[in-house]
N, C-alpha and C positions, 0 to 999 in steps of 0.2 A: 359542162354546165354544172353548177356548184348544185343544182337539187331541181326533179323532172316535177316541172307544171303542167298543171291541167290544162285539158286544150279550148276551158270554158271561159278562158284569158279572151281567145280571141270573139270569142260569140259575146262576150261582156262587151266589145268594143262596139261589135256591128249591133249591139242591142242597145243601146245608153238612152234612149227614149223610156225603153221596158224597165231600165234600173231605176231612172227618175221619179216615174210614176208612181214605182213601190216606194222608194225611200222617203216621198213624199206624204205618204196616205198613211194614218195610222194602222199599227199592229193590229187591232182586231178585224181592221176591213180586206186588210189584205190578205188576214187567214183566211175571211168568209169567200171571201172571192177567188181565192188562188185553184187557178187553173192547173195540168200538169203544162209542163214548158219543153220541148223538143229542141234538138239540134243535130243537123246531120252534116259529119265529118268526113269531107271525102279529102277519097288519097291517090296520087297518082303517080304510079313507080318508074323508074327508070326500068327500059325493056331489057327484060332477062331478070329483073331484079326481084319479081309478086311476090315469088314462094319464099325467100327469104324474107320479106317484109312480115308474108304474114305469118311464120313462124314466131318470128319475136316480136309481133302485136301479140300473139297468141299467148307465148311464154313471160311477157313483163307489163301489157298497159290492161289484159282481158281482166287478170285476176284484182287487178286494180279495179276495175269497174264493177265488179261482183261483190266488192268489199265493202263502194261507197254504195251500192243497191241492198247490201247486209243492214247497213246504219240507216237505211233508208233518204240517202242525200239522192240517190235514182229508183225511178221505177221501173225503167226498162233499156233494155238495149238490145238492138237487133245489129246484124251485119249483113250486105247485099253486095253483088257482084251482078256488073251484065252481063247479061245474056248472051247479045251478039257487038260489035263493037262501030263507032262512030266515027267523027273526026276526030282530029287527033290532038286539035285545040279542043273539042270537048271531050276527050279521054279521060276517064277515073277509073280506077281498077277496085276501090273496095268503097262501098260508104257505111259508115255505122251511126245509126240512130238513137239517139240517149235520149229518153224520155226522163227529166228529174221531175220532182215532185212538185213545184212551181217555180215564177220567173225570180224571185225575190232567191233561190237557195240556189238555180242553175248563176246566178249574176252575184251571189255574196261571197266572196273571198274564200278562199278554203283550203288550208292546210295539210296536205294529202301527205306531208315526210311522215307522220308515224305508220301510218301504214305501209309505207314504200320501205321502211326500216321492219316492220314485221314480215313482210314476204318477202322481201331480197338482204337476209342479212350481209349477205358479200353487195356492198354498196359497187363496189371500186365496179366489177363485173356488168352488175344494173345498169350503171352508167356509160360503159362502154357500150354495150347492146343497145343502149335507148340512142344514143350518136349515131350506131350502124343503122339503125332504123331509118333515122331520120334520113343520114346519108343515099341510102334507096329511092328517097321522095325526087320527083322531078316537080310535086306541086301539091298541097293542102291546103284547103280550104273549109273553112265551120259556117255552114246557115242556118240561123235559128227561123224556126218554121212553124207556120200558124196554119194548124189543120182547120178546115171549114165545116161546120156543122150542118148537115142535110138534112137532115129531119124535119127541117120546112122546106124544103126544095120542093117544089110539083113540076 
């Protein structure tokens, strides 16, 4: 793969209602109203395969994600594993939750090579370990997600 993109590609796809709306509504309303925006990334490994996956999530996409939470493009990120295990069509072995700063910055385009060039100067290396990751997946999937506000619930 000529240069590792973000996995906010695919949540820009399943979200194209959420991008329209912003690209639509001028800049100032969309500042005043911008929500945080979520998506939760699950991953699901070929068997025998977790611990090496999550080594080199660990060692090449974490530091990445700590970097665009530096510039403040994320606010948060969490990572989750179950507990106990399911079907095997519903099997996910990791999910991590990106909380960005709203839907207009998780859905705009975003140029992440200078950074993947400041923490991996051995590109060639990078690259090769971002393939064996990937290699590991028997399935990934991105859902952007609308938490409900309770605070009027009775």
């Amino acid at each position: 793969m000529p240069r590792f993109r973000s996995f906010v590609l695919s949540a820009a796809l399943l979200a194209t209602s959420a991008s329209a709306s912003f690209a639509q509504a001028p800049a100032a309303a969309a500042a005043s109203t911008a929500q945080p925006f979520q998506v939760e990334y699950y991953y699901k490994t070929k068997w025998g395969a977790f611990d090496e996956f999550k080594a080199l999530f660990r060692k090449n996409h974490y530091p990445v994600l700590m970097k665009e939470q530096a510039i403040g493009r994320i606010v948060g990120v969490t990572i989750a594993y179950p507990t106990y295990h399911g079907t095997e069509d519903g099997r996910w072995d990791m999910r991590v939750t990106i909380t960005f700063k709203d839907a207009a910055t998780a859905l705009a385009p975003f140029d992440n090579s200078a950074i993947l060039k400041e923490l991996y100067p051995d590109q060639a290396t990078f690259q090769k370990e971002e393939r064996r990751r990937f290699e590991l997946l028997e399935a990934h999937w991105d859902l952007p997600i609308k938490p409900e506000d309770l605070s009027g619930w009775k």
